[in-house]
C-alpha positions in Angstrom: 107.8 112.3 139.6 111.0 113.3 137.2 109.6 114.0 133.9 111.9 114.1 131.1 113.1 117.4 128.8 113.1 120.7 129.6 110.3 120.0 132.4 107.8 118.9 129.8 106.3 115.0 130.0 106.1 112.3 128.1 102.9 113.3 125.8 104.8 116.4 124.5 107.8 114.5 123.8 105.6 111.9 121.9 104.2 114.8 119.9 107.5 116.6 118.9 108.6 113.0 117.8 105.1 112.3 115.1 105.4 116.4 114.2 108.7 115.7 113.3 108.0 112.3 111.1 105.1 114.4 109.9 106.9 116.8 108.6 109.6 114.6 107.5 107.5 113.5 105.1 106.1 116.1 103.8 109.4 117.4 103.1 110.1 114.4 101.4 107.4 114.8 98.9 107.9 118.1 98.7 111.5 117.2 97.6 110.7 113.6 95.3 110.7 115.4 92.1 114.6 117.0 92.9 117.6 114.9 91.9 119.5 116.3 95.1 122.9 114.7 93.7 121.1 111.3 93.0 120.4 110.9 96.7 116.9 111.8 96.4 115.6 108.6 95.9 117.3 107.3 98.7 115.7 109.8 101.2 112.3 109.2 100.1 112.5 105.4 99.6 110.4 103.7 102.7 111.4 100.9 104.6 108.6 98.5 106.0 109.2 98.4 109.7 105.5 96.8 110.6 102.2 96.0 109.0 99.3 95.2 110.9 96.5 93.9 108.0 92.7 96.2 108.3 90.6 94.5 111.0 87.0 94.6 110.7 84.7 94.9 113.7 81.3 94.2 112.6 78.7 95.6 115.4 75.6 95.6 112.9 75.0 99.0 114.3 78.8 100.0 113.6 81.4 98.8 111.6 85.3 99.4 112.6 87.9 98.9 109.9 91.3 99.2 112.2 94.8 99.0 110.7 98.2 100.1 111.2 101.8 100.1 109.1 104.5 101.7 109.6 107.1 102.7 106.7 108.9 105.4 107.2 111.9 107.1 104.9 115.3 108.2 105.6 114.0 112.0 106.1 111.2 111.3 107.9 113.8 109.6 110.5 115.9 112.8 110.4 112.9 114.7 111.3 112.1 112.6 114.2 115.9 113.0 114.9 115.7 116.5 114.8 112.9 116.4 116.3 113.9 114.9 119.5 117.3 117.3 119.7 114.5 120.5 119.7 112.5 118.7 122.6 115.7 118.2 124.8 116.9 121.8 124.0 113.2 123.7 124.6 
């Protein structure tokens, strides 16, 4: 079985990706209040990509509320970018 990167599999690579849209967005926030040439609005703006409304599961011992969306912004993408280049090099 080939696995993919420098000999690491498929749940690392998944990682490196959402701890580089993590921190993508944090560095985003961290940046929102800089003017950055007046791209910074641009890099933080989020796009809507999928929404997937709060379900409620009602167990009458247990209640599960489950929901998903996706929105990321323009930095966040460049850290999952970046992110991906670092998994391929390591």
């Amino acid at each position: 079985m080939r696995k993919s990167g420098g000999g690491h599999g498929n749940g690392m690579l998944v990682l490196f990706l959402i701890t580089g849209a993590v921190l993508g967005g944090i560095l985003g926030e961290l940046i929102a209040g800089w003017d950055l040439m007046g791209i910074g609005p641009y890099l933080i703006k989020a796009f809507p990509i999928f929404d997937l409304p709060p379900v409620t599961i009602n167990l009458f011992v247990v209640k599960f509320i489950v929901g998903f969306s996706l929105h990321p912004s323009l930095i966040s993408i460049a850290g999952v970018i970046l992110a991906f280049w670092l998994f391929k090099r390591v």
